[in-house]
N, CA and C of each residue as an Amber inpcrd file, in Angstrom:
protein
   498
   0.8150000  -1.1700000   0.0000000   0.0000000   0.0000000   0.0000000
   0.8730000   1.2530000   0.0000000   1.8740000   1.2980000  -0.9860000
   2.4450000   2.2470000  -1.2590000   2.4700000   2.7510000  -2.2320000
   2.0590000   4.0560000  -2.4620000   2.2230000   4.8500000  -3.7280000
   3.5290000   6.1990000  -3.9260000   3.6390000   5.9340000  -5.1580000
   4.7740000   7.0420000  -5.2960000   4.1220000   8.5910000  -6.4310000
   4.5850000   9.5340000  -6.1360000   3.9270000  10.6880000  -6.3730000
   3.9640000  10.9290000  -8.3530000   5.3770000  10.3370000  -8.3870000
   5.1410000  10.0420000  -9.7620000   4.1340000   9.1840000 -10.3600000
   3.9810000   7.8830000  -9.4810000   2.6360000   7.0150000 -10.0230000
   1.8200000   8.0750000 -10.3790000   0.9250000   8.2950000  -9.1920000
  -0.1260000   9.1900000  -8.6560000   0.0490000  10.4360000 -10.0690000
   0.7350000  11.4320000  -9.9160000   0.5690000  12.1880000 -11.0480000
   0.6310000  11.8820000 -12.3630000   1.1550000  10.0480000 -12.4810000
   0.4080000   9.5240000 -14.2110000  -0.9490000   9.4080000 -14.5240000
  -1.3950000   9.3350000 -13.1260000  -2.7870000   8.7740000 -12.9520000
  -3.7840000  10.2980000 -12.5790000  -2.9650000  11.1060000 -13.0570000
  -3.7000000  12.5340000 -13.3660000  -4.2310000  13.1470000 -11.8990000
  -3.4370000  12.7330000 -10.6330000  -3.9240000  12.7770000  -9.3200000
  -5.1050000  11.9980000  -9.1570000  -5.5080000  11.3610000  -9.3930000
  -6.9560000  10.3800000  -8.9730000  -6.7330000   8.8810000  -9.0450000
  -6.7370000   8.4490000  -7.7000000  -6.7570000   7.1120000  -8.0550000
  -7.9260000   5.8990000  -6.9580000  -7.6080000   4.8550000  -7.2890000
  -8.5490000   4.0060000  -6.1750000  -8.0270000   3.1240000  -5.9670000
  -8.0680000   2.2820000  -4.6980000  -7.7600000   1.1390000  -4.2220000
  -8.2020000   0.5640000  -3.7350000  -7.9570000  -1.1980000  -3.9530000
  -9.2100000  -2.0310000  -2.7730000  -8.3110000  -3.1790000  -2.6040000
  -7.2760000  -3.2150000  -1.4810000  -6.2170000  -4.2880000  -1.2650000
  -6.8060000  -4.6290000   0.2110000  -6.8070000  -6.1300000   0.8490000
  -6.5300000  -7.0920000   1.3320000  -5.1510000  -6.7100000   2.3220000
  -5.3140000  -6.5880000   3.7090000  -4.1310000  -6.2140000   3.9660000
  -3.9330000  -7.1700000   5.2320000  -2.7660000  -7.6090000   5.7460000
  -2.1600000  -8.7120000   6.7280000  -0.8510000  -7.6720000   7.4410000
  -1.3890000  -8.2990000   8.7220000  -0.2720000  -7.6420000   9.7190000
   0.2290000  -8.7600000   9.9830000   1.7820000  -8.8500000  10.9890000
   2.3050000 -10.2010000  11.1850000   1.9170000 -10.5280000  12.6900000
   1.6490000 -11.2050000  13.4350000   1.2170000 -11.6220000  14.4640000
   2.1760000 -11.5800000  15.8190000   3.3110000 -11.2170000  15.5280000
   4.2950000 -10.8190000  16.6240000   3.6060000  -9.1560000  16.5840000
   2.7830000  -8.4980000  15.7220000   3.3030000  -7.0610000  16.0970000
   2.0480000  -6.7200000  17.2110000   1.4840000  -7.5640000  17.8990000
   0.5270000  -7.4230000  18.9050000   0.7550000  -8.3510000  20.0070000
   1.8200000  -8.8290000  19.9650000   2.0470000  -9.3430000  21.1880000
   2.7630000  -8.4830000  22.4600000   2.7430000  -6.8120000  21.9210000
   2.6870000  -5.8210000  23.1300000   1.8510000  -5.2030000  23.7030000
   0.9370000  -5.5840000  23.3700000  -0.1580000  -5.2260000  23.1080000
  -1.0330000  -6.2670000  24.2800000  -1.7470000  -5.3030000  24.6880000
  -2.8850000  -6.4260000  25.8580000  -4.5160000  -6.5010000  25.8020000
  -4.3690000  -4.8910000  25.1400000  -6.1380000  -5.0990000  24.4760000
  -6.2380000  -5.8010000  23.1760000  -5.4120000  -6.0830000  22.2130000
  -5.8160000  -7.0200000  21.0780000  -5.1000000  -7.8480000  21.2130000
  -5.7350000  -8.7220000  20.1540000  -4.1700000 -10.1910000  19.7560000
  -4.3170000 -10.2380000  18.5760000  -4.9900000  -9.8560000  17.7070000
  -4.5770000 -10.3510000  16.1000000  -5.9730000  -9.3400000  15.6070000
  -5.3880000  -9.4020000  14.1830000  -6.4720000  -8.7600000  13.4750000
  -6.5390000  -9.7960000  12.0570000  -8.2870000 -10.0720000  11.3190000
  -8.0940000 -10.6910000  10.2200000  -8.6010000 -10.2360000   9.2080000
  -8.9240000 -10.6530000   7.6520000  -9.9240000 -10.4150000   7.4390000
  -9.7600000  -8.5220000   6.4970000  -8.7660000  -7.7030000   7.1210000
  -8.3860000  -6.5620000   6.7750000  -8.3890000  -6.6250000   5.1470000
  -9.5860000  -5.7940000   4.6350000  -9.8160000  -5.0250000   3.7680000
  -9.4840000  -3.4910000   3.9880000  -8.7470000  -2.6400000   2.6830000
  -8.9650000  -1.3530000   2.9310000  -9.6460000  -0.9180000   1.1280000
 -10.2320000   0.1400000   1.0060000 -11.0050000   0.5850000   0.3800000
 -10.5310000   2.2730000   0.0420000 -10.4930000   2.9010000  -0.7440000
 -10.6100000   4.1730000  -1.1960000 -10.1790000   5.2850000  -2.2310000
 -10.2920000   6.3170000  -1.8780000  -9.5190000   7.0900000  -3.0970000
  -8.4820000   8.2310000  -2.6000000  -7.7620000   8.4470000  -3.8710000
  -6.6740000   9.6360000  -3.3580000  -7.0430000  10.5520000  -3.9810000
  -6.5850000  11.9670000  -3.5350000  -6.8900000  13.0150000  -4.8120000
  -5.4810000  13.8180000  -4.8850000  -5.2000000  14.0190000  -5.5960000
  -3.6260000  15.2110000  -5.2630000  -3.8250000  16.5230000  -5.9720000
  -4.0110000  17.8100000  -4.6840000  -4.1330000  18.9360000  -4.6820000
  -3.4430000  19.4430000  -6.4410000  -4.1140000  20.5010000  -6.7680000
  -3.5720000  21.1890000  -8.2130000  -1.8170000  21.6010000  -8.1850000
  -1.4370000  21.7900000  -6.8950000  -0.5960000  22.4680000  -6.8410000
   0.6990000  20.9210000  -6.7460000   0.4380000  19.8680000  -6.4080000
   1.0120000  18.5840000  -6.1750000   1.4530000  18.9080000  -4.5470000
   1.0290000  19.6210000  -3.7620000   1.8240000  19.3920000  -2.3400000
   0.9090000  18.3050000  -1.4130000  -0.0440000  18.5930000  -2.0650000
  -1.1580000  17.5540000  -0.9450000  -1.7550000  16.1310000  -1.4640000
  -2.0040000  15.0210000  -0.5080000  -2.6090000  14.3980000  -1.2170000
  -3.7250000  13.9020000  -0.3980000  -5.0480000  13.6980000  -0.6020000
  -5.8040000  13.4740000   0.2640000  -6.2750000  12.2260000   0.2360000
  -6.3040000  11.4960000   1.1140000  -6.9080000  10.0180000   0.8380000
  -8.1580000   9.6390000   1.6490000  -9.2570000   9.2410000   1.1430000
 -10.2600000   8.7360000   1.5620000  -9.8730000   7.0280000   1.9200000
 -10.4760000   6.8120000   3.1490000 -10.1320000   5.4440000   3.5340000
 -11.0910000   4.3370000   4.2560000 -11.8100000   3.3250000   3.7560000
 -12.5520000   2.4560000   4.7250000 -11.8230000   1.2850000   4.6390000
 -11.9020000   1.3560000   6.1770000 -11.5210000  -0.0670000   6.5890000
 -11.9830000  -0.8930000   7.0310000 -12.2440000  -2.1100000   6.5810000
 -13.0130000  -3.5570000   7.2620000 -12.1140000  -4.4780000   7.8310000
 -12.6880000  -5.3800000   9.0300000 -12.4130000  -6.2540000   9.3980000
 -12.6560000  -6.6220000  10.7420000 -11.5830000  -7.4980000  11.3050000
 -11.8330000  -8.1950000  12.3190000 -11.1030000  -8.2680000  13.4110000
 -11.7600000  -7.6680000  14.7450000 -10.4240000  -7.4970000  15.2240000
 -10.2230000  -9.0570000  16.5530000  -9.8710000  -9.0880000  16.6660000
  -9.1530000 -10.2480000  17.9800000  -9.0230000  -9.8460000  18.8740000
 -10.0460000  -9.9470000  19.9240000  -9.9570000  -9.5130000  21.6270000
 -10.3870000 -10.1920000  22.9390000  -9.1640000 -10.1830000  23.8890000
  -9.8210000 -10.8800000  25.0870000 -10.9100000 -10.4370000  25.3970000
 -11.6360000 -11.6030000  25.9710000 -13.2900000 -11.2760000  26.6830000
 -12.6600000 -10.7650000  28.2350000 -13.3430000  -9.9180000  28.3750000
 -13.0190000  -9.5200000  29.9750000 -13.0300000  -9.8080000  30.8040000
 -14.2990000 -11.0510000  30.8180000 -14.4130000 -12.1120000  32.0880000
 -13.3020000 -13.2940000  31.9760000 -12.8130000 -13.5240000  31.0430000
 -12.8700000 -15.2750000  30.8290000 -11.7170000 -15.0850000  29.9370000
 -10.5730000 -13.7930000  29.2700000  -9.7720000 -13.5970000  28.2030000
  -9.7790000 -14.6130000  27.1220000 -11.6890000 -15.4560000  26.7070000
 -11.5440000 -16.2810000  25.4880000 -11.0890000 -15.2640000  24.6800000
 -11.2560000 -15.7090000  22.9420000 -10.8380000 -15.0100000  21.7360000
 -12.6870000 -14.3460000  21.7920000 -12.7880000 -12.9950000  21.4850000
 -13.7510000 -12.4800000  20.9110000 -13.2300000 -12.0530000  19.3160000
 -13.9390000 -12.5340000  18.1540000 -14.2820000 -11.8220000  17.3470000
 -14.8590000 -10.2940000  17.3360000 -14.2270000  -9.1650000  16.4150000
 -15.3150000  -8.2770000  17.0610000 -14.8630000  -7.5900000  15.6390000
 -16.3230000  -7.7900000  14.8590000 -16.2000000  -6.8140000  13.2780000
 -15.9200000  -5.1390000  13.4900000 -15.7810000  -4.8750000  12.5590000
 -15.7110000  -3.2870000  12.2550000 -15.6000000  -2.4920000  11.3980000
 -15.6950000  -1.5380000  11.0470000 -15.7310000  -0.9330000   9.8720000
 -15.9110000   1.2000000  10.3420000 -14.2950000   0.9200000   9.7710000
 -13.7500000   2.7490000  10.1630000 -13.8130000   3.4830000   8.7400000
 -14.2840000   4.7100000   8.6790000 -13.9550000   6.1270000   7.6460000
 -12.9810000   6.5240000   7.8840000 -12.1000000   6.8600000   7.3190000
 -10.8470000   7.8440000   7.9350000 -10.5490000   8.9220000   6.2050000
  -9.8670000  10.3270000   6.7790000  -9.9890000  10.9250000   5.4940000
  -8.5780000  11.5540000   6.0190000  -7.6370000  11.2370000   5.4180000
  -6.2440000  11.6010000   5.6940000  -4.9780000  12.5510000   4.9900000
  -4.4850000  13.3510000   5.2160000  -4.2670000  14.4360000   4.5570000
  -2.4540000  14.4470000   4.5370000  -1.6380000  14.1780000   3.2070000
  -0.6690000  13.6500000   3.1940000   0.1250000  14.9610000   3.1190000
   1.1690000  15.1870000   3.2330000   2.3420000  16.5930000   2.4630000
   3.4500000  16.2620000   1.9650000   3.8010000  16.2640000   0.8760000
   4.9690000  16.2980000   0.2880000   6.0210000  17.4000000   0.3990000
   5.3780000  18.3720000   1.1550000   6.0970000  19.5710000   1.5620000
   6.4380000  19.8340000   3.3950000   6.9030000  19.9870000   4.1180000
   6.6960000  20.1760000   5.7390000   5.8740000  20.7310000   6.0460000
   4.9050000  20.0280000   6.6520000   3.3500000  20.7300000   6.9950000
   3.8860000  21.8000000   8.0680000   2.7330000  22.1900000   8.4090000
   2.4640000  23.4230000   9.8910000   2.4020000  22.1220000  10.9690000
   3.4770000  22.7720000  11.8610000   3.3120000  21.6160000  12.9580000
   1.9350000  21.4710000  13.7970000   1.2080000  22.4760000  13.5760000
  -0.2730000  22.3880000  14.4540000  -1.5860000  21.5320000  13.6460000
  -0.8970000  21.4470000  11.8200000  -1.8700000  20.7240000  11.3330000
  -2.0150000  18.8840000  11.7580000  -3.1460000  18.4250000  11.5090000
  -3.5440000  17.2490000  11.1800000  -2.4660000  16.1450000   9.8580000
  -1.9390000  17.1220000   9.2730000  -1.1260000  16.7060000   7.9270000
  -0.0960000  15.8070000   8.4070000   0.2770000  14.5640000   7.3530000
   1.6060000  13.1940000   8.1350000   2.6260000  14.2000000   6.6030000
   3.5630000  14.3320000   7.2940000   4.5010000  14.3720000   6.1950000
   5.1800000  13.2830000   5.3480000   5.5320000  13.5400000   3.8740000
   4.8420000  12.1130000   3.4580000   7.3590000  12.5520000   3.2390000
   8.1510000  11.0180000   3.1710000   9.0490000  11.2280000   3.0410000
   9.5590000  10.3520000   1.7280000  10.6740000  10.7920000   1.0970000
  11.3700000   9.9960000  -0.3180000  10.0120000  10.1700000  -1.3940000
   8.8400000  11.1500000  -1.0830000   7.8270000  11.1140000  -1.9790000
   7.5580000   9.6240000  -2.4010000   7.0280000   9.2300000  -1.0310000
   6.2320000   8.0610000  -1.2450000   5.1560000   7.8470000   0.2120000
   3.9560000   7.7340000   0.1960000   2.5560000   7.7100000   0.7260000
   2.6240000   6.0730000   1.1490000   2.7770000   5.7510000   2.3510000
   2.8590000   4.2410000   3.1360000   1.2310000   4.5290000   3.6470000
   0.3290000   3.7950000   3.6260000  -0.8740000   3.9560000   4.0100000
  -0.8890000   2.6670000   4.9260000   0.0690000   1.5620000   5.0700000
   0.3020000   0.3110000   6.1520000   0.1090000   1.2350000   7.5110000
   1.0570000   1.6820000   8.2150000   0.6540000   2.4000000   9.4730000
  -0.3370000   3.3790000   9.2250000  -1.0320000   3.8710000   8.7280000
  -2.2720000   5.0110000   8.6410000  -3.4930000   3.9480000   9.4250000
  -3.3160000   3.1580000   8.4000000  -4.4160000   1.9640000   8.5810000
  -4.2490000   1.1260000   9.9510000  -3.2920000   0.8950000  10.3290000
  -3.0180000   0.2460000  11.7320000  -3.1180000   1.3600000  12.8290000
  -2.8900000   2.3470000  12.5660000  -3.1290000   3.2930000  13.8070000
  -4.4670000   3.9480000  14.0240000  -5.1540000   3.9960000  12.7090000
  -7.0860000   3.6680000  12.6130000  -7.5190000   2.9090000  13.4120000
  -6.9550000   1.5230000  12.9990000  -7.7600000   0.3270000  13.5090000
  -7.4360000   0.3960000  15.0290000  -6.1160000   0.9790000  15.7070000
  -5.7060000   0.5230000  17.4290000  -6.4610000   2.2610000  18.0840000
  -6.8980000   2.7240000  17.4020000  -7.7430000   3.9880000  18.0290000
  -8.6370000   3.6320000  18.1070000  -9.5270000   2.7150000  17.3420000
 -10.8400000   2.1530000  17.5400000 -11.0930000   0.6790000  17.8570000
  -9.9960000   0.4850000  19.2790000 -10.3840000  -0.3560000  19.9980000
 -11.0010000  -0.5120000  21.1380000 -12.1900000  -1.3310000  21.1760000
 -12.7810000  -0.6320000  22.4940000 -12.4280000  -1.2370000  24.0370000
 -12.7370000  -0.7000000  24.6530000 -11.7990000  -0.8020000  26.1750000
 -12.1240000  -2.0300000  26.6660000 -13.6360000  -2.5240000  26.3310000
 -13.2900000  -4.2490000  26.8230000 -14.5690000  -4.5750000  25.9200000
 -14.4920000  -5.7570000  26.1560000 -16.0320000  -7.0060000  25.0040000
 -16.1240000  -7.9000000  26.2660000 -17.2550000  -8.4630000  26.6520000
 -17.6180000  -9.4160000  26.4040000 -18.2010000 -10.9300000  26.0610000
 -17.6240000 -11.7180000  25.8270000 -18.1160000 -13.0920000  24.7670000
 -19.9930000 -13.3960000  25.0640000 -20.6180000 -13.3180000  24.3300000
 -21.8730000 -13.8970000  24.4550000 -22.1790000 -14.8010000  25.4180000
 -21.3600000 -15.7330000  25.0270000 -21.9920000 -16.4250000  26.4210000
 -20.6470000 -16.9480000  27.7240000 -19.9500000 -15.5440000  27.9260000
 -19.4380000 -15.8570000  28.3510000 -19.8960000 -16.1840000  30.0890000
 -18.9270000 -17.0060000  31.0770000 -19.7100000 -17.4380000  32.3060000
 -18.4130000 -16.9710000  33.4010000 -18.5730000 -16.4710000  34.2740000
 -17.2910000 -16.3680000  35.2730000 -17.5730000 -17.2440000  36.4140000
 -16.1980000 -17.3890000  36.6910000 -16.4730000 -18.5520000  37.9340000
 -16.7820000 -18.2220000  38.8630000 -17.8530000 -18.8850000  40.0150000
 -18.1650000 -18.3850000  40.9460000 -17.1710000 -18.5890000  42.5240000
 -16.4490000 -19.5610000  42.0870000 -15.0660000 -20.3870000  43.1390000
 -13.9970000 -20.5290000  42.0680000 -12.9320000 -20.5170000  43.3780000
 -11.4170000 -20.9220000  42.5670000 -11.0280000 -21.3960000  43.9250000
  -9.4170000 -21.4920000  43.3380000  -8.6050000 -22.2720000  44.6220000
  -8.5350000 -20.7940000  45.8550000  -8.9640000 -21.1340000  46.7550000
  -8.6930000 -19.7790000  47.8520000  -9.5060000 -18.7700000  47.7550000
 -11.0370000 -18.4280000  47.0300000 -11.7090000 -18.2450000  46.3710000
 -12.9370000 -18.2150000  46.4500000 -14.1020000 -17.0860000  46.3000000
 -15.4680000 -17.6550000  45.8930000 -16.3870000 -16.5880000  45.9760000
 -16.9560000 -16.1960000  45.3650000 -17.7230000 -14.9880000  45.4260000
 -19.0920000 -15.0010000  45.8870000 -18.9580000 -14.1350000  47.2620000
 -20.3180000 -13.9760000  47.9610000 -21.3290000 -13.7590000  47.2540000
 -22.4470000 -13.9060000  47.4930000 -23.7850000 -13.5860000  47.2890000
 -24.3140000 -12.2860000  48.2260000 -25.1570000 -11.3930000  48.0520000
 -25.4040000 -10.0510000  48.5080000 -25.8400000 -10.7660000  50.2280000
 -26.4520000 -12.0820000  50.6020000 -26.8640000 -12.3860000  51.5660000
 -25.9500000 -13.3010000  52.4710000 -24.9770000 -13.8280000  52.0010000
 -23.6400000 -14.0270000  52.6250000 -22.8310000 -12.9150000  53.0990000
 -22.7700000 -12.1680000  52.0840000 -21.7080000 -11.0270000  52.8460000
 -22.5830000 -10.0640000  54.0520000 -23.7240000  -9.9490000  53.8560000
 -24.2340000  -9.2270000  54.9280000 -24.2080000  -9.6780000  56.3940000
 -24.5540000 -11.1780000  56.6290000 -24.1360000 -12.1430000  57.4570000
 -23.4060000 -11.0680000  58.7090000 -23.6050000 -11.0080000  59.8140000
 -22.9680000 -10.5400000  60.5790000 -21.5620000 -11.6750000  61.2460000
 -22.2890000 -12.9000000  61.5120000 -21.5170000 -13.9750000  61.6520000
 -20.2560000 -14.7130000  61.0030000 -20.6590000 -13.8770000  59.8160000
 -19.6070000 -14.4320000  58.8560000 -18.4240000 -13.9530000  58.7980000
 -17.4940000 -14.8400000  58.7640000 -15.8020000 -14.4620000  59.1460000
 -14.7120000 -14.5530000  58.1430000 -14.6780000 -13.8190000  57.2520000
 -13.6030000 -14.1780000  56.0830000 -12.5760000 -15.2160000  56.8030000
 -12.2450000 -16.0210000  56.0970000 -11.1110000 -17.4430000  56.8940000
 -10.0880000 -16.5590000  57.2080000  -9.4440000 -16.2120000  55.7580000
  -8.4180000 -15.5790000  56.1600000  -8.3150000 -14.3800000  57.8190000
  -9.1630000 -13.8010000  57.9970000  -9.0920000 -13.2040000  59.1030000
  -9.4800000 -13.6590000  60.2830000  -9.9250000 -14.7880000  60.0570000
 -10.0610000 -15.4980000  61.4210000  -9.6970000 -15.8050000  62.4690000
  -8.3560000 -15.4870000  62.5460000  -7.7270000 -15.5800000  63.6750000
  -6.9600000 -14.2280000  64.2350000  -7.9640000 -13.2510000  63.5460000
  -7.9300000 -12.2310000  64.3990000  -8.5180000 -11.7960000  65.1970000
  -9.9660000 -12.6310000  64.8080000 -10.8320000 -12.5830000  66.2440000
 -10.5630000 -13.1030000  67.4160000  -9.3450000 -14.1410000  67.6530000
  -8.8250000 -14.3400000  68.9890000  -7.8200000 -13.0630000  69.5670000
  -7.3850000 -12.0400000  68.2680000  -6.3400000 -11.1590000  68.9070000
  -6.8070000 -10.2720000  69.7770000  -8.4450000  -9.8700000  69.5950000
  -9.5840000  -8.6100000  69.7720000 -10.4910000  -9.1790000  71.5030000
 -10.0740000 -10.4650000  71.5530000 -10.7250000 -11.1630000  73.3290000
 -10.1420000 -10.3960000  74.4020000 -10.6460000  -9.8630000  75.0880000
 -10.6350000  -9.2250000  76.2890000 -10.8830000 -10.1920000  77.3920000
């Protein structure tokens, strides 16, 4: 997903694209809200300003992203589909603009598209049917009428009620 400005100005500034795109699966293993993405379609058009300094790219992206469930960290599937409208410079933008400066006059739209997709991840999913446990080893989650229990003595602190005898 790289274009070069010479392409682009054979193509009279106007062009379109609809590529299939794959990330490698180590590059989310720093990562703790995703684990993989599939399925990545991108979609759109470029236009390049009269003057050749700009190039603007229209962008949709589809696919699929890969996320722990929050209860249970199974795999959630979780579709999606982003707009993004991105504004390139072949010249050194204004540091206050929105503009990526584009370098060697060539337009990489690989990270545009990956930094789309990790902005629109959402903070947790999940799984349909997912179930959490109600016990584990050392473990077990009260019920609203257990914990009220006046009698009731977390184990672990139990033998602090012999420290408190008068």
């Amino acid at each position: 997903m790289k274009y070069n400005l010479q392409w682009i100005v054979k193509q009279k500034g106007n062009f379109e694209f609809n590529e299939d795109v794959q990330y490698p699966q180590e590059l989310f293993k720093s990562y703790s809200q995703i684990n993989g993405l599939k399925d990545i379609n991108v979609s759109g058009t470029g236009t390049l300003t009269g003057n050749q300094e700009k190039l603007i790219v229209s962008l949709n992206i589809k696919g699929i992203m890969l996320l722990p469930c929050a209860l249970t960290l199974e795999e959630v599937q979780y579709p999606f589909n982003i707009s993004s409208t991105e504004v390139f410079s072949f010249v050194k933008p204004d540091p206050l603009s929105d503009e990526r400066e584009v370098k060697k006059n060539i337009v990489d739209l690989a990270p545009v598209v990956l930094e789309n997709i990790m902005i629109e991840v959402p903070m947790r999913v999940v799984k349909d049917d997912a179930e959490i446990k109600s016990e584990g080893k050392g473990w077990k989650i009260l019920e609203k009428d257990e914990a009220d229990q006046e009698d009731y003595i977390d184990p672990r602190l139990a033998k602090l009620k012999d420290y408190f005898k008068q």
